[in-house]
Phi, psi and omega in degrees: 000321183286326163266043181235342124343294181301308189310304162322278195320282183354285182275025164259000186073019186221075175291329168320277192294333150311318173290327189278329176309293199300339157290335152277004159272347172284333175281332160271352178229037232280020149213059189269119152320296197288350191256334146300318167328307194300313206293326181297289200346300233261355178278345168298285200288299180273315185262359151072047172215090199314324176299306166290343173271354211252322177287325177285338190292314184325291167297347080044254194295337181262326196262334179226066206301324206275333139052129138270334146293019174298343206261296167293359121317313146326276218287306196310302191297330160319321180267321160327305168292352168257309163314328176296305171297322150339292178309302154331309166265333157324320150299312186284357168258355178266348187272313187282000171269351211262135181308000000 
């Protein structure tokens, strides 16, 4: 229930509270799946924030090895971890055009 709450919020555009859902579905349950999953997507996809989502996947994949998303957790951090490298570089090619 809680995360599917979160999930409303998320796509209401209101992630703080997407988020605080899904950690009370984790605290009340630690082996609801989807609320850890929703929770990397949305620090990937809405907050834009690589580390954490990369920390949720991480945790993810140690808590749910046998999983059938466990495999797309893989890939979420893999394509993060490329985004990252990306950025990275895009900044240094955009700092080496500049005069």
């Amino acid at each position: 229930m809680r995360t599917d709450l979160g999930n409303c919020f998320r796509f209401l555009g209101q992630p703080q509270k997407a988020l605080e859902q899904y950690e009370t579905a984790q605290r009340q349950n630690p082996q609801h799946e989807n609320s850890l999953f929703n929770q990397a997507g949305l620090f990937a996809e809405v907050l834009h924030d690589n580390e954490r989502a990369k920390a949720a996947a991480r945790a993810f994949i140690t808590r749910f090895p046998q999983s059938p998303r466990e495999e797309s957790a893989r890939k979420l951090i893999g394509e993060l971890e490329g985004r990252t490298d990306n950025e990275k570089q895009r900044i240094l090619d955009w700092l080496n055009t500049k005069p």
